[in-house]
C-alpha positions as CSV (number, residue, x, y, z in Angstrom):
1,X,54.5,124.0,74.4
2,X,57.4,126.3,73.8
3,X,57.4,129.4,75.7
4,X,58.6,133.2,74.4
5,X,61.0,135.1,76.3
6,X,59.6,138.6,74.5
7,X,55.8,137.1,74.4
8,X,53.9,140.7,75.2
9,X,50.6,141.2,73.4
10,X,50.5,144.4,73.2
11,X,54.2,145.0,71.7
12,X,53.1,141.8,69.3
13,X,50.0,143.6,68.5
14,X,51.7,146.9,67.6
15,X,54.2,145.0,65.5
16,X,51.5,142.8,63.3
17,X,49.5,145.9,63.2
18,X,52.9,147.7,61.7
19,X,53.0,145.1,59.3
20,X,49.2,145.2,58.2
21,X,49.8,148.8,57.4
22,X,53.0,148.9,55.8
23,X,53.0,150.4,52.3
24,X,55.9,148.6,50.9
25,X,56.3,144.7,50.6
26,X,59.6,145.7,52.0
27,X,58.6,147.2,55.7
28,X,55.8,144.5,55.5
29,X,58.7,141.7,55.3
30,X,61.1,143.4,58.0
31,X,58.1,143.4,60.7
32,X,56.8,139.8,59.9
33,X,60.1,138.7,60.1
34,X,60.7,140.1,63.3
35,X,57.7,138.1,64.1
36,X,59.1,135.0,63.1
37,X,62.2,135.5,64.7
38,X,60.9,135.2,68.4
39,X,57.5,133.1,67.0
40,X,58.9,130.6,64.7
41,X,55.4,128.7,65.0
42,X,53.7,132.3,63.7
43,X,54.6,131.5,59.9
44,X,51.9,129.2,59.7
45,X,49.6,131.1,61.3
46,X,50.2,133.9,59.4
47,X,50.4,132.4,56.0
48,X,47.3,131.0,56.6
49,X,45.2,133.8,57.6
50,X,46.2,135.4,53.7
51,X,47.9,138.3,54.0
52,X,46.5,139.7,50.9
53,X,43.4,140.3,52.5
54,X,45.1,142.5,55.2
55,X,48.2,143.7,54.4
56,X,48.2,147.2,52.6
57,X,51.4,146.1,50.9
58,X,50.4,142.7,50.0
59,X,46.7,143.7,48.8
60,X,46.4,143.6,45.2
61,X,44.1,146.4,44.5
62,X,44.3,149.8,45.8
63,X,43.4,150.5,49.5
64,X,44.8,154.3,49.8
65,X,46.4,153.4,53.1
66,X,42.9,152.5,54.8
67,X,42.0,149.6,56.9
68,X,38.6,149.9,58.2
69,X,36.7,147.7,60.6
70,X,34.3,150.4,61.6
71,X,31.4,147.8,61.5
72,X,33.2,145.3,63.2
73,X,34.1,147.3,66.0
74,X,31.1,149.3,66.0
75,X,29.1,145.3,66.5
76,X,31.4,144.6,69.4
77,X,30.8,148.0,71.1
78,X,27.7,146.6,70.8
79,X,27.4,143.5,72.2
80,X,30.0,144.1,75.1
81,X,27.6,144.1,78.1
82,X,27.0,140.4,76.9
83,X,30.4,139.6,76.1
84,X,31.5,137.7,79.2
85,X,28.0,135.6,79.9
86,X,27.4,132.1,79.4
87,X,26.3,131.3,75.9
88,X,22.7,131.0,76.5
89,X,22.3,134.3,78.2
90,X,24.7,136.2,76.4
91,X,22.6,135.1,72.8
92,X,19.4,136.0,74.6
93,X,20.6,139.7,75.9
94,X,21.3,140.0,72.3
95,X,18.1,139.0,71.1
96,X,16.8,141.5,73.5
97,X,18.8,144.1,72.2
98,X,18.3,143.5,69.0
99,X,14.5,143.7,69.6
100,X,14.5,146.7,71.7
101,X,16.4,148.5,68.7
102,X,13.1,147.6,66.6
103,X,11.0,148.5,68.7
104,X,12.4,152.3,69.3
105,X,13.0,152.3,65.4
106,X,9.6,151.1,64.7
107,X,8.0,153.5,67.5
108,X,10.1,156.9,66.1
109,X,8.7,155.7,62.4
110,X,5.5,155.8,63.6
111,X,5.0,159.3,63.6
112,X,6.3,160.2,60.5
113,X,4.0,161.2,57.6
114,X,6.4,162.5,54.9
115,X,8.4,160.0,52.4
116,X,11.8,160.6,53.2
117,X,13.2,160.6,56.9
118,X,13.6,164.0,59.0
119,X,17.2,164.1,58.2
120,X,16.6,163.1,54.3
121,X,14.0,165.9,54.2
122,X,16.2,168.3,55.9
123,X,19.2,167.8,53.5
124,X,16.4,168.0,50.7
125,X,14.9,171.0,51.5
126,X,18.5,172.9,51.9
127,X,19.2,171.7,48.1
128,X,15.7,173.3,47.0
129,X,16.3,176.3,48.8
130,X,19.9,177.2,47.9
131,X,20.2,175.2,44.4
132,X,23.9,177.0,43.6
133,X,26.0,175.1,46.4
């Protein structure tokens, strides 16, 4: 196993994340390429994780500058307490979760007697009552 002389995960990080959100196939080159230059075995790697699906200057559609993992990072938020445990423990504090959050949904939905939820029937009622904005 070759070993890097400038192998720092978090400068590598910052510099794939540089690339992912170049806007020109240019700067997206020039930052992979310094990749490659210190991580010749990267090209692979990289190639095969399609680029097009990540790179803003690569992508073929339009992505307005945005990458967004929001749900991603929001499920590993999540799940951090359980992160470290052994398999079997860590998928049962899950489950656990998972079924605490229905019941507390389930118990607050109880209650309710109207058709839309409190917040639905708040923005609702603001639109009857001030139809002009």
């Amino acid at each position: 196993m070759r070993s890097y002389p400038f192998h720092n995960k978090k400068h590598w990080s910052s510099v794939f994340k540089k690339a992912a959100y170049a806007p020109s196939q240019q700067e997206f080159t020039r930052h992979i390429n310094n990749i490659l230059e210190s991580m010749p075995l990267a090209r692979t790697f990289i190639a095969n994780s399609d680029p097009q699906s990540w790179a803003n200057a690569l992508f073929p559609g339009k992505r307005w500058g945005i990458i967004n993992n929001n749900m991603a990072e929001c499920w590993n938020n999540w799940v951090k307490p359980a992160r470290y445990l052994p398999i079997v423990a860590m998928v049962d504090h899950i489950r656990v979760q998972i079924m605490n959050m229905m019941h507390r949904r389930r118990e607050t939905t109880l209650g309710m007697v109207q058709e839309l939820s409190p917040k639905k029937e708040k923005v609702l009622k603001k639109i009857i009552s001030n139809p002009e904005s």
